[in-house]
N, C-alpha and C positions, 0 to 999 in steps of 0.2 A: 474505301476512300480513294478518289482518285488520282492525289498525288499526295508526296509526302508534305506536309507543314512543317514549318520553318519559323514563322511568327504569326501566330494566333491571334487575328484580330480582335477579339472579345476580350483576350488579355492586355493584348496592347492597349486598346482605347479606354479599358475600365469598367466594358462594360456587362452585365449581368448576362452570367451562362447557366446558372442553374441556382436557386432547383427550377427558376422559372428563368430563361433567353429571354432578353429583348429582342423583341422582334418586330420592333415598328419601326418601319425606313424612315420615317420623320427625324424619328430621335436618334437614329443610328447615322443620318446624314450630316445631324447637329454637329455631334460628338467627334465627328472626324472631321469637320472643321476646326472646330473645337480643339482638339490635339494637335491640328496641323500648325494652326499659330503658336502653340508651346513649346512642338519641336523647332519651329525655325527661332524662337527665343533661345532655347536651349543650345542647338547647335556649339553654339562658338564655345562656350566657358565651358561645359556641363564637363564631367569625369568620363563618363561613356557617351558623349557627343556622338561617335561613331552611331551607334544603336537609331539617334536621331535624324542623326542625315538618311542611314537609310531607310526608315521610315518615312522621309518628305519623298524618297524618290521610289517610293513603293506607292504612292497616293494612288497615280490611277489604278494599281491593282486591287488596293483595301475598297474601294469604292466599287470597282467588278467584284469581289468576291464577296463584300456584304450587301450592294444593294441589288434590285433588279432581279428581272427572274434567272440570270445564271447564278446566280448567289450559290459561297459553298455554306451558309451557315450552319446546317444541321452535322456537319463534317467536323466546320469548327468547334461545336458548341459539343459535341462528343470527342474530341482532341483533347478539349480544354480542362474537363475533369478525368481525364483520363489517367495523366501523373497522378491523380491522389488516389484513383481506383489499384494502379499499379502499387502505391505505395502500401496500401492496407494490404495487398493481396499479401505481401511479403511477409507482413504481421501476421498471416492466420497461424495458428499455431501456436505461437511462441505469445502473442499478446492479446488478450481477451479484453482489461481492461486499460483506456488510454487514457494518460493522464495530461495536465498541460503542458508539459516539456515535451510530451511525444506530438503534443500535437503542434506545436511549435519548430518541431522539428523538422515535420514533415507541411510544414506550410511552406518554410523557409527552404527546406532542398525543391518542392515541387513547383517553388512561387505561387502558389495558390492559397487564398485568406484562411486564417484559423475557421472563419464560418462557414464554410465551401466545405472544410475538411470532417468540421463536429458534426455538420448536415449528413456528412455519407457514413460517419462511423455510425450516427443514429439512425439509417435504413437499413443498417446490414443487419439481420438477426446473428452473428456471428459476435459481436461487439458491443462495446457498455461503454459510453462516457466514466470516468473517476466522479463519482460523488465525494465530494472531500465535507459536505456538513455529518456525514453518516459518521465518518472518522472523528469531527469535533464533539458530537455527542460522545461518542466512546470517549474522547478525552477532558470531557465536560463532568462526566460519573467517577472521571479513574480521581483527578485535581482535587474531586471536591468530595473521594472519599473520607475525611473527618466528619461529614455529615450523619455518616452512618455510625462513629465513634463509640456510642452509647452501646448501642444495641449491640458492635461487635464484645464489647467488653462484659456485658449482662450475659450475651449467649457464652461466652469464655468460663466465666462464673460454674454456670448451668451443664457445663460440657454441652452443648446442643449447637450443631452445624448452622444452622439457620433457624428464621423466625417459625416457618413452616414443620420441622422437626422439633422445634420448641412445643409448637401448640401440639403436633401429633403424641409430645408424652404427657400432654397435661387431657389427652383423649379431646381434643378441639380440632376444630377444621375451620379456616379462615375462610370459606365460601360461607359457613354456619352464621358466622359470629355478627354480633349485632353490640350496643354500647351497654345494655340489659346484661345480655351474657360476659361481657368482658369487668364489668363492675359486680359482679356475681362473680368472678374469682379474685378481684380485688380484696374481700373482703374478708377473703377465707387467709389473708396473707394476716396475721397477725399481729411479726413481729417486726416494724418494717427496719430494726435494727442490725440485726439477722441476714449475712450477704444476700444467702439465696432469698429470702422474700424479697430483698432490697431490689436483688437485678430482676427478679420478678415483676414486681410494680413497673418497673421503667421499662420492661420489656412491653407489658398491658399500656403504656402511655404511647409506645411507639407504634402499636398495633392498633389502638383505635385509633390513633391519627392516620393509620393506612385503610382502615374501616371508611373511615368519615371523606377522604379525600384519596380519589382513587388514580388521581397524577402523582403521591406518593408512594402507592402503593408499584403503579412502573417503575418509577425512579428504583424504587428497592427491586423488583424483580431484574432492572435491567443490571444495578451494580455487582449481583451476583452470577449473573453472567460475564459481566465484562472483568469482574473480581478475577474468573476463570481463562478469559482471554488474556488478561494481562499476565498469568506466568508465561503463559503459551508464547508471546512475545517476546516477555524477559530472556526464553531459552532463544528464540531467536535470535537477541542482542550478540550473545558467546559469538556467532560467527557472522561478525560485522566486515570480516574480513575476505569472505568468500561470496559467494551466492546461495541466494536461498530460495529450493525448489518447491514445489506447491504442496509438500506433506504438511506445512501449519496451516495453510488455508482450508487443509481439509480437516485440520482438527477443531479449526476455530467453526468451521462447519457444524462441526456435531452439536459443541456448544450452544451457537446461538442457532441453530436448524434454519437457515439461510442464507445461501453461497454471496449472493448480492451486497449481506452486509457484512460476511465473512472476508470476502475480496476486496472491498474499501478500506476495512479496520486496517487490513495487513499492509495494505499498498501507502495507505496516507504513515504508519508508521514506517514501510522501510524507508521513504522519502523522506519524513522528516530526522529520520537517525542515518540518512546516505549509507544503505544497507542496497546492497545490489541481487536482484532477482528475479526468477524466472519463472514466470508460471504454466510454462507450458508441461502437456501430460506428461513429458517422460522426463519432465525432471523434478522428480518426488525423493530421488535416491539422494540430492546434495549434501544433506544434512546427515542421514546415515554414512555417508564416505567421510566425509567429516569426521563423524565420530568412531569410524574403523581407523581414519588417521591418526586418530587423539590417540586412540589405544592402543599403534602400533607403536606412536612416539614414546606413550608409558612403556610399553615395554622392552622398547632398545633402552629407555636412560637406565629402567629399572635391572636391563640387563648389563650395561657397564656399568650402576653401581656393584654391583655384584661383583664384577672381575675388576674391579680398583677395588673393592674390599681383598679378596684374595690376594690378588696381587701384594698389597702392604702387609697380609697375615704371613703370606710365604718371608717377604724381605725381614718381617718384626723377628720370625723364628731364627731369619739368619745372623742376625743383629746378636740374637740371646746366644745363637752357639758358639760364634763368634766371642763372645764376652767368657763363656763358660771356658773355651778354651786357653784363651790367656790368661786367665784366673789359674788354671790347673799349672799350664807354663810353668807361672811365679812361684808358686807354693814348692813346684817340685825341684824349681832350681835354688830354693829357699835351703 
């Protein structure tokens, strides 16, 4: 670049730098007339009037440096997204996924639009917009677990973890089953007074409803995953007061076996419970320091209960000899 910039014409006037420059002298000579009648409107009232004046007395240079063949545009037009290139660089590491405060954030320090900014996080392979619907389905399945009400209390009945473990000990396989097969062990239930037949039947009503319609049968595969991400949460709730490093996002990993909707679920809940955290690699240890903290605090209290116990057991002894002896006192001057 040949000199340094100072005020960006493309920012100044408004006008488009990427992902695609204007770059037709027509509309670029409009526009700076355009703005020049607003600053000299502006001038006298405005707050930062200054900023305006000197942009009336910069005209014949925006006019050399955008139109005409010494034009610096291509200078400019790489100046102008350069603050938010800067600004993500700063973020590798530490922020894989951005959500809308980050990116609010860094509009507003680079003055450059939330559009400019969500454009460059979605070319970098380094970076993920926040999907926040991936989060409202996880919390679409967790709200409206009494849906599943029935079946969890049948499986409880039956000791059986799931529907899937249910059929495994009645020797069925839900990939098998068909409305034939499932009304062929209806039948065998005889006494439908009888708990376990009872949760039996209504377990066979909830299963061929997941037969028959195979958007119920996700619903139920997804609640039992998210069944499993929701402790995994919960424990994250405990340290609301700390930061929490990427060891749950890699547990909710295993769970759901994909980072993508691993790193939404967790992000859209520390947001909404203003839980602060980090997801970068090296800080996976948060939560275990945490809990070497918790354990050391158990064991200093548990260690001064211990010596305020003694403590009182020594003075209680002294209390008793103390009594034993003026007792003996009395008697012997008796």
């Amino acid at each position: 670049m040949s000199k340094e910039i100072k005020d960006n014409w493309y920012v100044v006037l408004g006008l488009d730098f990427y992902p695609i420059a204007e770059e037709n002298e027509e509309i670029i000579k409009n526009r700076i007339e355009e703005k020049k009648s607003e600053w000299e409107r502006r001038k006298v009232r405005a707050y930062n009037k200054e900023n305006f004046i000197r942009y009336i007395n910069s005209y014949d240079t925006i006019k050399e440096e955008m139109l005409g063949s010494n034009n610096i545009r291509k200078e400019l037009i790489e100046d102008a997204i350069a603050p938010v290139d800067n600004a993500l660089k700063m973020g590798e590491g530490s922020i894989k996924v951005f959500t809308d405060d980050i990116i609010k954030k860094i509009s507003r320090e680079t003055k450059r639009s939330e559009k400019v900014v969500r454009q460059r996080i979605m070319e970098n392979p380094n970076f993920e917009l926040y999907d926040e619907t991936i989060y409202n389905d996880y919390l679409n399945i967790i709200k409206n677990k009494t849906d599943f009400e029935i079946i969890e209390k049948s499986l409880k009945i039956l000791n059986s973890k799931d529907i899937y473990s249910f059929l495994s000990s009645q020797n069925l396989k839900f990939e098998t089953l068909d409305n034939s097969i499932i009304n062929k062990e209806r039948k065998k239930l005889t006494n439908l007074h009888n708990n376990i037949s009872s949760a039996k039947n209504k377990l066979y009503s909830q299963i061929e409803n997941m037969v028959n319609n195979n958007e119920e049968k996700q619903k139920y595969d997804k609640y039992l995953k998210y069944s499993k991400v929701m402790k995994e949460l919960n424990y994250v709730k405990i340290y609301k007061n700390g930061t929490v490093g990427i060891k749950p996002v890699q547990n909710i990993k295993k769970i759901l076996g994909n980072e993508k909707e691993a790193t939404n679920i967790f992000i859209g809940f520390c947001e909404e419970n203003n839980i602060a955290y980090n997801l970068s690699n090296n800080s996976d240890t948060v939560i275990s320091d945490t809990l070497d903290d918790e354990n050391e605090n158990f064991k200093i209290t548990s260690d001064n209960k211990q010596t305020n116990y003694m403590i009182r057991y020594v003075v209680a002894l002294a209390v008793f000899a103390l009594g034993v002896f003026v007792i003996n006192t009395y008697f012997i001057g008796i």
